[in-house]
C-alpha positions as CSV (number, residue, x, y, z in Angstrom):
1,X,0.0,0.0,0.0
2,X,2.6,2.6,0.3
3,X,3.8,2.1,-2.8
4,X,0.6,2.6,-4.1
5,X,-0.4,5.7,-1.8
6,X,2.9,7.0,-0.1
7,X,0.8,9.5,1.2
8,X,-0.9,7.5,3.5
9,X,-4.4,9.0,2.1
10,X,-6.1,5.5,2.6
11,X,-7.8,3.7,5.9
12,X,-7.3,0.1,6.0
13,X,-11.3,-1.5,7.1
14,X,-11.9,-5.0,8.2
15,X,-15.2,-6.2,8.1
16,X,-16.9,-8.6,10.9
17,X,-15.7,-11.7,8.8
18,X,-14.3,-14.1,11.3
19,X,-10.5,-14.1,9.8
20,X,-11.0,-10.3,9.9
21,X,-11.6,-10.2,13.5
22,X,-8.9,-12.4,15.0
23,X,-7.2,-10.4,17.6
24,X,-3.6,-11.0,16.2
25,X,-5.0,-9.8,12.4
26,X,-6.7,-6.9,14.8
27,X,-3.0,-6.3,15.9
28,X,-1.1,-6.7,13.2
29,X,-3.3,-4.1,11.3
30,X,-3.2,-1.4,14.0
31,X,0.6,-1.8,14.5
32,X,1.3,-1.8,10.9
33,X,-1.6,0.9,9.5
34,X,-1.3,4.4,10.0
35,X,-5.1,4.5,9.5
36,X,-6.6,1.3,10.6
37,X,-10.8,0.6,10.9
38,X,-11.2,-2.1,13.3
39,X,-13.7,-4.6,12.8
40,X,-15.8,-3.8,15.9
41,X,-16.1,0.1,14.3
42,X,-17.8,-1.2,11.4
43,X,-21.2,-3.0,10.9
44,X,-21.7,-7.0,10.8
45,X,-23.6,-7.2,7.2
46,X,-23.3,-4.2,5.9
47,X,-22.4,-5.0,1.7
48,X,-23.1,-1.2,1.1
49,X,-20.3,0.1,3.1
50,X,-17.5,-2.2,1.5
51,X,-16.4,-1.2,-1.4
52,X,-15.5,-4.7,-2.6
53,X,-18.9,-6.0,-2.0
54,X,-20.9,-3.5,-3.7
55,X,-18.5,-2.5,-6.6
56,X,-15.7,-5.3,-6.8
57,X,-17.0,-8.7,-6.0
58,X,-20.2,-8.8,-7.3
59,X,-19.0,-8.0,-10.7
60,X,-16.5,-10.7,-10.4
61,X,-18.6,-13.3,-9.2
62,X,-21.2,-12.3,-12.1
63,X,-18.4,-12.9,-14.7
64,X,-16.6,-15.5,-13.1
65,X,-19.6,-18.1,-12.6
66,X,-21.7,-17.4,-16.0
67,X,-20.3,-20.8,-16.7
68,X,-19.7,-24.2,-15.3
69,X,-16.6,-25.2,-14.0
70,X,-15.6,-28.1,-13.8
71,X,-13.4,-27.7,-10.6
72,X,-12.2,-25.6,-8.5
73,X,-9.4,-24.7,-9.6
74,X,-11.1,-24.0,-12.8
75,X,-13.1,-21.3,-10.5
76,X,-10.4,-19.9,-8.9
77,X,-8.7,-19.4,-12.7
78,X,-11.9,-18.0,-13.6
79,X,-11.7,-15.5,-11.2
80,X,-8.3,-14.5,-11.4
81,X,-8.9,-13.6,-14.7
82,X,-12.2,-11.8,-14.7
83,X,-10.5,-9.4,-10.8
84,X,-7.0,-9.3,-13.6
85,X,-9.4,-8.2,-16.6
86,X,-11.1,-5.1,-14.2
87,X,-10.1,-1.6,-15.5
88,X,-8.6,0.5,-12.5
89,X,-10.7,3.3,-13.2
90,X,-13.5,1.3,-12.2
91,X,-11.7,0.8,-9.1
92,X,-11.0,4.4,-8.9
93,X,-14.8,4.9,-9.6
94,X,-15.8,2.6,-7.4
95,X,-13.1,3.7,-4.3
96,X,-14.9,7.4,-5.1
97,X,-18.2,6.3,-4.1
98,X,-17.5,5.0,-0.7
99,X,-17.5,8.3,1.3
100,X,-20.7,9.3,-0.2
101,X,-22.4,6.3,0.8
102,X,-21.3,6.4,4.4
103,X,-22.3,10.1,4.4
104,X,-25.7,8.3,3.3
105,X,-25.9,5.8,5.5
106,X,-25.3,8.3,8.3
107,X,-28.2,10.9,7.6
108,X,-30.5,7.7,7.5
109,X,-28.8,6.9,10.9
């Protein structure tokens, strides 16, 4: 990430997923995050407030299983390609979107 952003203009959010939650991932991520989310600051089941739910994922998973596979490794492949084949503006796009959803979700309280 600070490659990416050497800035450090980015907060690193963890979801309620069980991995995400552990206390030594919890740990790790505060020690090494300038701007770390913890998973109990954010909302068990909440798609709309991850950007990979709402704007990532679903767009892979669309793409990735409109055909059969015939393992799981020919999933996985499947997926690497179609999350590969996704422009970065649309990540940029979809990144851009995320504060006025919260601001959203906020007013609706």
């Amino acid at each position: 990430m600070d490659g990416t952003y050497p800035e450090c203009n980015y907060y690193w959010q963890q979801d309620g997923a069980p991995g995400h939650k552990a206390k030594t991932v919890q740990q790790w991520c505060q020690e090494n995050f300038e701007f770390f989310w913890s998973a109990n600051f954010w909302p068990s089941s909440s798609p709309d407030a991850a950007p990979l739910d709402y704007g990532i994922w679903c767009i892979v998973e669309s793409k990735a299983c409109a055909n059969h596979h015939p393992s799981v490794n020919a999933l996985k492949a499947s997926v690497e390609k179609e999350w590969a084949a996704m422009s970065e503006e649309h990540i940029r796009k979809v990144c851009r979107a995320f504060r006025p959803r919260l601001e959203a979700m906020v007013a609706a309280n």
